[in-house]
C-alpha positions as CSV (number, residue, x, y, z in Angstrom):
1,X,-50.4,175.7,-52.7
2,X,-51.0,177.1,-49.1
3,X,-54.7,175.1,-47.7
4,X,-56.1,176.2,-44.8
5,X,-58.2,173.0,-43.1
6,X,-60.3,173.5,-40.3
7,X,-63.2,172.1,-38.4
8,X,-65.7,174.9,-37.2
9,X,-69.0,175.3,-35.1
10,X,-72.0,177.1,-35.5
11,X,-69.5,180.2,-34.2
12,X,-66.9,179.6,-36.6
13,X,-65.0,178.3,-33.1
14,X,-62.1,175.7,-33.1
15,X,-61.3,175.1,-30.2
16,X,-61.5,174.9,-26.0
17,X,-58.7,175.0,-23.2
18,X,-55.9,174.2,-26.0
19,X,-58.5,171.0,-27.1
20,X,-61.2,170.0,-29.9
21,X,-64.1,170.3,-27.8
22,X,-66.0,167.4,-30.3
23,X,-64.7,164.4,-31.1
24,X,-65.9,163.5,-34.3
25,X,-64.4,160.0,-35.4
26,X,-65.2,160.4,-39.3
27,X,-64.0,164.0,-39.3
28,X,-60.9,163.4,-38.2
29,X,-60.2,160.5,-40.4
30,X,-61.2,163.2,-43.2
31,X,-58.5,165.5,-41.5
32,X,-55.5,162.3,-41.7
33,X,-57.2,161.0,-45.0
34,X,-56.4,164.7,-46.5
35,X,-53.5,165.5,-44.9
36,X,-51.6,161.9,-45.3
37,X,-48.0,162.5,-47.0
38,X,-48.2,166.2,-47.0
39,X,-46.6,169.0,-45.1
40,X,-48.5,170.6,-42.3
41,X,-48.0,173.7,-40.8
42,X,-49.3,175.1,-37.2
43,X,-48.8,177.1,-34.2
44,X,-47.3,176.2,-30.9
45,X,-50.0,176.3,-29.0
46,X,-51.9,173.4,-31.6
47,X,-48.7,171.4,-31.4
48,X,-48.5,171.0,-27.8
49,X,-52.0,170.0,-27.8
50,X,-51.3,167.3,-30.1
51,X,-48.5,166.4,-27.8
52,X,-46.6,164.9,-30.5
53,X,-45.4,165.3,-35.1
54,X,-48.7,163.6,-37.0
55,X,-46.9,160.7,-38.0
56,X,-46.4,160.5,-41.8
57,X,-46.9,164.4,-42.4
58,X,-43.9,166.5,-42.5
59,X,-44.5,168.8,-39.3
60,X,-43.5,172.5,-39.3
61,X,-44.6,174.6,-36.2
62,X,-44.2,178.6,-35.6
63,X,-43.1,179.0,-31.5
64,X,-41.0,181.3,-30.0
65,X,-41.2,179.4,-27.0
66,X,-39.9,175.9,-28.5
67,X,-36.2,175.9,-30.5
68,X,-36.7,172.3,-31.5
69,X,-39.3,169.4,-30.8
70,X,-38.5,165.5,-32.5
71,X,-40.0,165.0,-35.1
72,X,-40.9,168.8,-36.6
73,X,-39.0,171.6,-37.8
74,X,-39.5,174.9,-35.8
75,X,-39.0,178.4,-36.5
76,X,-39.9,181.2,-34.6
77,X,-40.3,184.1,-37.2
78,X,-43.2,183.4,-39.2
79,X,-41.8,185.4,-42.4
80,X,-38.8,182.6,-42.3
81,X,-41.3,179.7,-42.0
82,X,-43.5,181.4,-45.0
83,X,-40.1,181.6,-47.4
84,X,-39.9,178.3,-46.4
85,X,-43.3,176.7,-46.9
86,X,-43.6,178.3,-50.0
87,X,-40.0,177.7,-51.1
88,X,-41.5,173.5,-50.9
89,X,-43.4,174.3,-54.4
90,X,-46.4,171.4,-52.9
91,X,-49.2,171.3,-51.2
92,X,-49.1,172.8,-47.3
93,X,-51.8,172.1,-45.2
94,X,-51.9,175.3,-42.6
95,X,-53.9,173.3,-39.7
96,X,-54.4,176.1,-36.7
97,X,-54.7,177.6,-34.4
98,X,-56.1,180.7,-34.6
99,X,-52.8,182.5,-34.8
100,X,-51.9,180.9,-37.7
101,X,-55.4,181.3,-39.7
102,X,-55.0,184.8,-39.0
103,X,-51.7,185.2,-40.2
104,X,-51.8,183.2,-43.4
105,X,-55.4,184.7,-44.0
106,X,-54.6,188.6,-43.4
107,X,-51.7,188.0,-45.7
108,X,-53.5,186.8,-48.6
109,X,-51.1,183.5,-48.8
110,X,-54.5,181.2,-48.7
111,X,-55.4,179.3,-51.8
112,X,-57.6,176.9,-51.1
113,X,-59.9,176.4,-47.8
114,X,-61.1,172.9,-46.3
115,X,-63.6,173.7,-43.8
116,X,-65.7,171.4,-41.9
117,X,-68.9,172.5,-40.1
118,X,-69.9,171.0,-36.8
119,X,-73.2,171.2,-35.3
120,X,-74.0,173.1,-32.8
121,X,-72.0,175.3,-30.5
122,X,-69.2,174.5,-28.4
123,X,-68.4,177.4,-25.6
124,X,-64.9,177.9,-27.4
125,X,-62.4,180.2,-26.6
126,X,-61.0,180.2,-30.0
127,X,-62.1,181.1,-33.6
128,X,-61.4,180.8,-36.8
129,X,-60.5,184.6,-37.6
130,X,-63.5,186.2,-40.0
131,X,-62.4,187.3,-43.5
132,X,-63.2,188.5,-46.8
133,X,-65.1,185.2,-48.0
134,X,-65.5,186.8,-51.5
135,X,-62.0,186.0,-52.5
136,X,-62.8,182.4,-53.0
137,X,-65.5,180.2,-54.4
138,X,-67.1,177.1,-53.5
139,X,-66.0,174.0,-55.2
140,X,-67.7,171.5,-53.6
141,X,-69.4,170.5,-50.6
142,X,-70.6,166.9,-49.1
143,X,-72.9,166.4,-46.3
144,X,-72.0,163.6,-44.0
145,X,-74.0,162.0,-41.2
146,X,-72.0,164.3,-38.4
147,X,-70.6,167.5,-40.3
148,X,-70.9,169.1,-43.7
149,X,-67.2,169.4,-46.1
150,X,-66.8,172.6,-48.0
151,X,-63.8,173.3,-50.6
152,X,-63.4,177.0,-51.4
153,X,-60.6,178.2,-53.8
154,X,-59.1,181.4,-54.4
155,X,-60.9,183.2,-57.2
């Protein structure tokens, strides 16, 4: 199952300068808490940010500009890297940037969608990409003290 997680503002924006303009303590323990022990897939641009693999996730990154980094698996065509995630038959957590929403979202291979909602707005420079929010249903949602949890799946 392909799951896009993200953190959004008010602008459906995710980002600033290559960073997470918010830092949200509880929201990212929601992001490792969910994505603990599973494979997680992102861009080259969100991998140098992290400037390191998330340890105890299997890390997969899309780059043309990197052939290898330790502690991840590259490929720089994303139809080889989507055989590959979806040759795995588990859970992949797709977990930015904006690149890779798009791509994964324009080609229909999302099933389920983790989105948490940030107050405010945060001047970003990036976005999660718009689309057709009709093709999936909301499961659940939670309110928290700093951000709001929605699960969608694919109807």
């Amino acid at each position: 199952m392909i799951i896009l997680i993200a953190a959004v503002d008010e602008n459906n924006g995710i980002g600033l300068n290559g960073s997470i303009p918010w830092y949200i303590p509880s929201e990212l323990k929601h992001f490792k808490d969910t994505t603990m022990g599973k494979t997680i897939a992102m861009g080259g641009n969100t991998f140098r940010s992290l400037g390191k693999p998330l340890s105890g996730r299997k890390n997969i990154v899309l780059s043309r500009k990197m052939n290898n980094a330790d502690g991840a698996m590259v490929f720089s065509q994303i139809e080889e890297m989507i055989t590959y995630l979806l040759s795995l038959n588990e859970d992949v957590f797709i977990i930015g940037g904006e690149e890779m929403y798009r791509e994964f979202l324009s080609r229909d291979l999302v099933d389920n969608l983790i989105i948490s909602h940030v107050s405010g707005t945060h001047n970003c420079d990036t976005f999660l990409p718009p689309f057709d929010f009709s093709k999936f249903k909301l499961e659940h949602d939670l309110l928290l003290p700093s951000f709001m949890i929605e699960t969608f799946r694919r109807v």
